[in-house]
Structures are given as C-alpha cells and as structure tokens.
Backbone as a ProteinNet text record, in pm:
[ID]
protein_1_A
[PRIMARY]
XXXXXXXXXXXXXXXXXXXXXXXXXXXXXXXXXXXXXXXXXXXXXXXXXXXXXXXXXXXXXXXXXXXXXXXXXXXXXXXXXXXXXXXXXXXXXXXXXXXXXXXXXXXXXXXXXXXXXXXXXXXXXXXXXXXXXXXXXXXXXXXXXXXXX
[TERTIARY]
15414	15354.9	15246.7	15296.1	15163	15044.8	15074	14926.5	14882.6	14941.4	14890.6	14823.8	14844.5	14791.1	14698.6	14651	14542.6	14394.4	14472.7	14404.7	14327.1	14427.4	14344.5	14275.7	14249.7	14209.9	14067.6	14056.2	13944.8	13858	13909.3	13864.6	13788.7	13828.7	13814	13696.2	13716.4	13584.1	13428	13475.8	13337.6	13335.8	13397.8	13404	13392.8	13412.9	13396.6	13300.9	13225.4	13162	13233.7	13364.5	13428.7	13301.4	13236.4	13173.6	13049	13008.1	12865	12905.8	13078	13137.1	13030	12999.2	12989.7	13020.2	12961.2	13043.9	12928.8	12966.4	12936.8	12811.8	12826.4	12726	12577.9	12685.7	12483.7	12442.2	12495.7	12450.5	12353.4	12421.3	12392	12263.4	12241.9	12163.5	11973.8	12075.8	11928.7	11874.1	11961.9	11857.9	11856.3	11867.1	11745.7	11646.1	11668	11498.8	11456.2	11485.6	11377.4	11363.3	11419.4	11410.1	11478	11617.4	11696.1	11799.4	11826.3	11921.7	12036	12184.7	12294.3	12412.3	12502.5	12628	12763.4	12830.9	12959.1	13093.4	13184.9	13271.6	13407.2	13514.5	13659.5	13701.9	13780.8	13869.8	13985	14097	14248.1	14324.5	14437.1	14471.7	14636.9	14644.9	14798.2	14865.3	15002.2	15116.8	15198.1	15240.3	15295	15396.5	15474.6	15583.3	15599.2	15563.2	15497.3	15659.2	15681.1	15739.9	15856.4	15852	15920.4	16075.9	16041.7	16113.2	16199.8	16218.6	16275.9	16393.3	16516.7	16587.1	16661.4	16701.6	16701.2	16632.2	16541.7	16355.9	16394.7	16387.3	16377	16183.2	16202.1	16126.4	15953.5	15885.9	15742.5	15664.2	15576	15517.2	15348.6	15239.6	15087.4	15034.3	14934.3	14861.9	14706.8	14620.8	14502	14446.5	14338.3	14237.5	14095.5	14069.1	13996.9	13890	13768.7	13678.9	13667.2	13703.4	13718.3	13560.3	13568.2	13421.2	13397.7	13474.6	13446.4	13412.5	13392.8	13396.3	13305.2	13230.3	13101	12972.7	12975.6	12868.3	12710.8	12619.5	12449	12506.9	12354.1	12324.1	12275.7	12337.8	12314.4	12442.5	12524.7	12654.7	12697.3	12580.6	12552.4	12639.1	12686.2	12751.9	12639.9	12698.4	12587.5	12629.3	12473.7	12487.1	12434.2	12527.5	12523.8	12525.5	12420.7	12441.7	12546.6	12572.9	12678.5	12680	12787.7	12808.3	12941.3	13039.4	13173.8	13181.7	13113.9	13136.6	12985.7	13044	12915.3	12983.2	12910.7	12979.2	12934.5	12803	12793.3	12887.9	12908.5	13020.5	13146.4	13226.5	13339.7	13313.7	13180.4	13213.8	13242.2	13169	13144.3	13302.7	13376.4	13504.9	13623.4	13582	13660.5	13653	13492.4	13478.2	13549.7	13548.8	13559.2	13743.9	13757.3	13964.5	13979.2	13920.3	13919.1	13922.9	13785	13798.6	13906.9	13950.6	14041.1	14166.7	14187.5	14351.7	14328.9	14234.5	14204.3	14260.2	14338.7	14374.6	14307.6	14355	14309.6	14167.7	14222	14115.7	14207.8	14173.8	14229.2	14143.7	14177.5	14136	14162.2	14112.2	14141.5	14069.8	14137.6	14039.6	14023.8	13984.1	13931.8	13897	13984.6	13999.8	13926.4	13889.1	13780.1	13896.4	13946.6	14023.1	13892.6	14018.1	13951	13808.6	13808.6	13708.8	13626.6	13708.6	13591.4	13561.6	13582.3	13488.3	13428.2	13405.5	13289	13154.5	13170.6	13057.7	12946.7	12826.6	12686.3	12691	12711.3	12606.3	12468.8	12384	12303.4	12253.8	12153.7	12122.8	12149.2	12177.1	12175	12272	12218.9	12361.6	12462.2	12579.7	12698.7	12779.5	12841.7	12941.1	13088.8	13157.1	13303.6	13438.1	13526.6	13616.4	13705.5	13774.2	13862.6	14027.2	14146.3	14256.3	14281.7	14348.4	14376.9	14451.4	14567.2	14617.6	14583.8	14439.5	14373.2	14249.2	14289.9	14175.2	14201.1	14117.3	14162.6	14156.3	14284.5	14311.2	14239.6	14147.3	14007.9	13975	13976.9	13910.1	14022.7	14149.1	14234.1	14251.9	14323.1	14318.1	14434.5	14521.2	14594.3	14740	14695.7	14738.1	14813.7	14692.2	14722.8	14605.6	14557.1	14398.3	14338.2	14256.6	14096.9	13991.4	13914.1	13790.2	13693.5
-9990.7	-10044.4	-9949.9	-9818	-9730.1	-9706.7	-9750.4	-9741.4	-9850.6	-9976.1	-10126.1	-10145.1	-10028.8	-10047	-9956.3	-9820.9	-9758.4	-9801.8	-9850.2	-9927.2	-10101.7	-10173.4	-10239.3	-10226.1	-10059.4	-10046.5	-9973.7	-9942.9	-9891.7	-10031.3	-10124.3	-10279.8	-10311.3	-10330.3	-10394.2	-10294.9	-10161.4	-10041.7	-10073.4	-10144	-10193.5	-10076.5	-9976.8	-9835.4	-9869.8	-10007.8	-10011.1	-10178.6	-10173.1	-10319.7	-10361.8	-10444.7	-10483.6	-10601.9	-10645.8	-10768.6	-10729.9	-10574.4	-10512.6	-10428.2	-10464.9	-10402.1	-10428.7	-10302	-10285.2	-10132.9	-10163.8	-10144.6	-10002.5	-9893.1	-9753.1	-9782.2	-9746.3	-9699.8	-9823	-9972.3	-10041.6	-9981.3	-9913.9	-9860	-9778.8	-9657.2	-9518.9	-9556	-9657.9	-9742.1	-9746	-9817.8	-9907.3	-9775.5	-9677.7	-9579.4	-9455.8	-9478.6	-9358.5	-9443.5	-9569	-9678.4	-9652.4	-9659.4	-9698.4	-9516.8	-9427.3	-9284.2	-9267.5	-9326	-9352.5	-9206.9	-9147	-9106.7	-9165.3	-9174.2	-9267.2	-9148.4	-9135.6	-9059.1	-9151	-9077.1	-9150	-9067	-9117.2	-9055.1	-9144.1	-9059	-9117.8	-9109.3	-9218	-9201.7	-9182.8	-9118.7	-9088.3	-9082	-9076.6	-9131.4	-9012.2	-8969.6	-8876.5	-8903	-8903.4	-8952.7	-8830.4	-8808.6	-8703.5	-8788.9	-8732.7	-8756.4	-8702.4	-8750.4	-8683.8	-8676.1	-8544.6	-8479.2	-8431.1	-8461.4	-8423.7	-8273.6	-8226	-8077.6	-8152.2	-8253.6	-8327.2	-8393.9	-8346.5	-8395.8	-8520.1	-8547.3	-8679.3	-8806.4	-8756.9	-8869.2	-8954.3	-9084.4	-9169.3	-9137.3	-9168.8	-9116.2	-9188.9	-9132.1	-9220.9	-9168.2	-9241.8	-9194.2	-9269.3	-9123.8	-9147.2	-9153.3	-9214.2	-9220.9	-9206.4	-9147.6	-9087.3	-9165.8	-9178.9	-9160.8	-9075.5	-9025.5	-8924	-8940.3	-8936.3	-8884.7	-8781.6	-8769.2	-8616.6	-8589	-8495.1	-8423.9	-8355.6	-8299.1	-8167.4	-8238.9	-8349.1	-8421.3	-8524.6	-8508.9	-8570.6	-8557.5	-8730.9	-8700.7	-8767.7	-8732.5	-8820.3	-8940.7	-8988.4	-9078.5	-9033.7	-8920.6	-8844.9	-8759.9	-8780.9	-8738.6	-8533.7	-8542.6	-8389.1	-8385.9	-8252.5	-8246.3	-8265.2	-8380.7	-8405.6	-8260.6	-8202.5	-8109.5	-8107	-8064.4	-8131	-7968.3	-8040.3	-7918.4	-7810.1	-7749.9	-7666.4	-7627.3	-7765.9	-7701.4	-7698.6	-7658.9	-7584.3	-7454.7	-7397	-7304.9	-7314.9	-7312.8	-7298.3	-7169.7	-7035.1	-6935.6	-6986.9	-7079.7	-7061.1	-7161.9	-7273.9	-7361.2	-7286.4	-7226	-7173.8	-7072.2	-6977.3	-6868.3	-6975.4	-7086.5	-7183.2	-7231.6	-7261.5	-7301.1	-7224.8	-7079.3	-6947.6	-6963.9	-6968.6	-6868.6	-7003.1	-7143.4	-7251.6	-7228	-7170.7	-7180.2	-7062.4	-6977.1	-6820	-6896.5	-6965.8	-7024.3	-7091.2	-7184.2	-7253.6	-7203.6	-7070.4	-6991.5	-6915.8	-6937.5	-6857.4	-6909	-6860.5	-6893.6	-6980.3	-7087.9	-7202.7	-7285.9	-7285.2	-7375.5	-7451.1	-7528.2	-7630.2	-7656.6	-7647	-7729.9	-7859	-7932.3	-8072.7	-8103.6	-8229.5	-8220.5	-8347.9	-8424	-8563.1	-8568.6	-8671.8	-8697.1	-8824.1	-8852.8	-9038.9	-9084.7	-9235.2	-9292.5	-9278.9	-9226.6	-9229.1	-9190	-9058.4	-9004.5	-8969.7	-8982.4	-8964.6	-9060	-9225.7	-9287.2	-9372.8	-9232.8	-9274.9	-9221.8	-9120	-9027.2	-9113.6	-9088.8	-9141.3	-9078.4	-9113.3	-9120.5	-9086.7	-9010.6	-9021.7	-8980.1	-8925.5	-8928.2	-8997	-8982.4	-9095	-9223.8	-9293.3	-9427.4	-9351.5	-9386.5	-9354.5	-9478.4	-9464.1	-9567.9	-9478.7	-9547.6	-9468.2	-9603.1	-9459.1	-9569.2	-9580.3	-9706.2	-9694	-9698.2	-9664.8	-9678.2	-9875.8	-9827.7	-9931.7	-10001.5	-9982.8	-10053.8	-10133.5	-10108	-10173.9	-10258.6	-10246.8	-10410	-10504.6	-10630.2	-10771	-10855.7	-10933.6	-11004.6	-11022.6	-11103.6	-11151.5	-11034.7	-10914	-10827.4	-10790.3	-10881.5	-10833.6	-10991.7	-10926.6	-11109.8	-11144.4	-11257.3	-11303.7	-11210.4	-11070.8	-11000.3	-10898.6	-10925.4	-10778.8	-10655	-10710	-10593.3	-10618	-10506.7	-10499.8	-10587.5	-10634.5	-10746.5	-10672.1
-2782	-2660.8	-2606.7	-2606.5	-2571.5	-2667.7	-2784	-2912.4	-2802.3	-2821.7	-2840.4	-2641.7	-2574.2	-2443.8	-2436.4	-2506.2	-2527.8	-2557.4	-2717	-2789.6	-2669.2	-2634.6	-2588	-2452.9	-2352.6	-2270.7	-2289.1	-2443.9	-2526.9	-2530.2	-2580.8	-2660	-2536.1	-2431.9	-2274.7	-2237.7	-2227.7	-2198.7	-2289.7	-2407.7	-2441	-2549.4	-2598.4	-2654.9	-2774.6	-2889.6	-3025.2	-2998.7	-3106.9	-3119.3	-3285.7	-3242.9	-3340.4	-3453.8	-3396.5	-3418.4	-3532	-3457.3	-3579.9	-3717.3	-3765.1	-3860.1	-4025.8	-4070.2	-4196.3	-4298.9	-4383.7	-4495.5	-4462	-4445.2	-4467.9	-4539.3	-4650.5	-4800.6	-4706.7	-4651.2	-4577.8	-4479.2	-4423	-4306.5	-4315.8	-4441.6	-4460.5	-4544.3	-4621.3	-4701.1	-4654.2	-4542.3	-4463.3	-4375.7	-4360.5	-4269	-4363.3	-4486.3	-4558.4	-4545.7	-4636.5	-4663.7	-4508.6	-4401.1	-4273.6	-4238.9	-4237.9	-4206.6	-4113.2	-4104.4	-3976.8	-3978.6	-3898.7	-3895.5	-3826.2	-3902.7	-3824.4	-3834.4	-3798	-3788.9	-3821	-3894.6	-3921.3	-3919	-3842.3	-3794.9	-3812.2	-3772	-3775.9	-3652.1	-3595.6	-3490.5	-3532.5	-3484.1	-3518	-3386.3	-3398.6	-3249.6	-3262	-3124.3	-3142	-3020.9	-3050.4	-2932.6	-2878.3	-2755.9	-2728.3	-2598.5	-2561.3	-2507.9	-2319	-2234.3	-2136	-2044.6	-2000.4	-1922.8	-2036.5	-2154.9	-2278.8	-2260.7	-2128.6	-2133.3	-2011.7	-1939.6	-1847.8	-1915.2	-1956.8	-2020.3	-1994.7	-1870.7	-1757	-1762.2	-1742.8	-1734.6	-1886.6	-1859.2	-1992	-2025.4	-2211.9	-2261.9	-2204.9	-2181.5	-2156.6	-2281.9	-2383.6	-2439.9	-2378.2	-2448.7	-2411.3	-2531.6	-2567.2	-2665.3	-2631	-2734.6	-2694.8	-2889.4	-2872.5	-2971.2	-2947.6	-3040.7	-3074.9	-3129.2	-3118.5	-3255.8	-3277.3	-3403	-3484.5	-3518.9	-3447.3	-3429.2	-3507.2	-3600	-3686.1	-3814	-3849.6	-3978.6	-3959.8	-3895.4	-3887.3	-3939.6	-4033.5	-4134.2	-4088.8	-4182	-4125.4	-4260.4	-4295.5	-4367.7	-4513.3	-4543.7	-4664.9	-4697.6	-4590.4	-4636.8	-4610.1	-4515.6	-4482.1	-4324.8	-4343.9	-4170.4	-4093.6	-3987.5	-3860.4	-3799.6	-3720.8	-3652.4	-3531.4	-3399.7	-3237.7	-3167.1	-3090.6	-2980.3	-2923.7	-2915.1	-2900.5	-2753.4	-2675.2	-2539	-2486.6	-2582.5	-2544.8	-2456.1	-2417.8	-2325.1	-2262.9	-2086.5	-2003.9	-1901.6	-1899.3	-1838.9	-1694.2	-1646.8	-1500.7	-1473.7	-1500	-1503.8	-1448.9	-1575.1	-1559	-1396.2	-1442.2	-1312.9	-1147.6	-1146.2	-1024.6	-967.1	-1104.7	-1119.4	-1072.3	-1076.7	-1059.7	-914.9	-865.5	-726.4	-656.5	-663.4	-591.6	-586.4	-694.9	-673.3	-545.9	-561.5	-496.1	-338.4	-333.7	-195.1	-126.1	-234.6	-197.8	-189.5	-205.7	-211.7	-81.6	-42	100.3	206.2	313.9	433.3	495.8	549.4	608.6	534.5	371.8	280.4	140.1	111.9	79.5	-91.7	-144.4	-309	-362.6	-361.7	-460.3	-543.9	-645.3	-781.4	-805.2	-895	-923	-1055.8	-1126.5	-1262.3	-1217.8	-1376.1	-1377.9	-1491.9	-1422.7	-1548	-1698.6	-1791.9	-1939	-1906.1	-1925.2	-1870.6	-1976.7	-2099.8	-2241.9	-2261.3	-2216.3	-2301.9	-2194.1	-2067.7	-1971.5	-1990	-2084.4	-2097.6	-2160.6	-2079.2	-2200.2	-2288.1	-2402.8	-2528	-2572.7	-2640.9	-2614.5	-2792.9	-2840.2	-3018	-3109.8	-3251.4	-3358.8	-3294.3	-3367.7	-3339.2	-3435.6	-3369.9	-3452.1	-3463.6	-3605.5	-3653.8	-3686.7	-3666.1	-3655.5	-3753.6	-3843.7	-3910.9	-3814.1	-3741.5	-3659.1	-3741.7	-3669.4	-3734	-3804.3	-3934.5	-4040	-3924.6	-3846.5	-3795.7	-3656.1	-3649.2	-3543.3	-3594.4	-3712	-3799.5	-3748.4	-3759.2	-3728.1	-3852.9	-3836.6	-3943.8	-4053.3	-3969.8	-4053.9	-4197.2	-4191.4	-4250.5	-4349.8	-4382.4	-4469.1	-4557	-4695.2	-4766.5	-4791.3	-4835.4	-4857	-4872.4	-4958.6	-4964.3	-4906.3	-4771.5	-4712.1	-4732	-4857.6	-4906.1	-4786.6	-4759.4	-4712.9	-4789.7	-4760.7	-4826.8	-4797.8
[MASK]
+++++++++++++++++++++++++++++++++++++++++++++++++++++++++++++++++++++++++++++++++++++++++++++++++++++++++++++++++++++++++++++++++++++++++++++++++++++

C-alpha cells in the first residue's frame, strides 16, 4: 500500500510522462543524428519502517523513489556530468548562525518542509529519460506472457 501510494502521488505530480515511452537505443539514436544531448537514468525506490525503534507503535512503512544519480548516462553511453552543488559553505554557515539565534533567550526557530519536495524542484539541462521500476509498467507494455514487448 505504501509503494502503490508513492508511486501514485508521483503519477498525479506530473513527475513521469508514461505516454512519451521509448525504447533507449531511439532516443539515444535520434540525438546523436540531430546533435542532441539526452540523459538516461534509473529510478529505484527504498522502504524503511518509520518510528521502527518504537516497539508498541504498529508498523507504518514509507516509500521513496530515487533517481540514482551516480549512474547517469548521455547519448553515447558516457557518464553524464552535472554541476557539483553538494556543499554550499555560505548556506550551511547562514544555517548555523540562524540556529545560534534561535537558542537564544526569548527567540524561537521554526522550519518548513514542501510536500515531496524533490519532485518540486525545476529541472533544468539535457532532457532526461529515466527506466522506471518493472513493477510500475502498464499492462499494455507486457504480452500474453507476461514478457516486455
């Protein structure tokens, strides 16, 4: 129930275009011939068990999907390579002095999360195409079998 409510609060965010599905190799294809650069990536998804050390509490589980960032290819099969902004020291220092304030006598700290706050972020460089999990295909894209088509 928690994949299948992630998953469809992703679907609803507009976060995959189930509808512009193709086959890798056309993608990667059509933007050497035009001089395109495209990115291709995996989503993977991990479950964890929230308040888990609460031995009482019946179990709640969360589910998250991911794009795995570290395995990100162009249209030649070369690691895509992205700006590097994992650490911002004025950031963090801003972050420090603002707690400092707020531990101060007669001052107050609060904070503000954005529901699903990663897949509020703009976007912005190559188009990217992403494999999503096998178990979030739609029918359509499997055969009689059960194969992929």
């Amino acid at each position: 129930a928690a994949r299948n409510s992630e998953w469809d609060r992703l679907i609803a965010s507009g976060v995959f275009d189930i509808s512009s599905v193709s086959e890798w190799r056309h993608v990667a294809g059509h933007a050497r011939r035009t001089g395109k650069t495209v990115h291709m990536g995996m989503v993977f998804w991990f479950c964890v068990q929230k308040n888990a050390e609460l031995t009482d509490a019946p179990p709640v589980y969360k589910y998250r999907y991911v794009f795995q960032g570290n395995q990100v290819r162009d249209q030649n099969w070369d690691y895509a390579i992205f700006q590097d902004l994992g650490s911002s020291p004025a950031s963090m220092e801003a972050s420090k002095a603002a707690d400092f304030v707020g531990c101060c006598p007669g001052n107050d700290v609060q904070i503000a999360d954005a529901i699903q706050a990663y897949v509020q972020a703009y976007l912005k460089g190559p188009e990217t195409w992403v494999q999503i999990p096998r178990e979030h295909w739609p029918a359509d894209w499997f055969d009689e079998n059960g194969d992929s088509t």
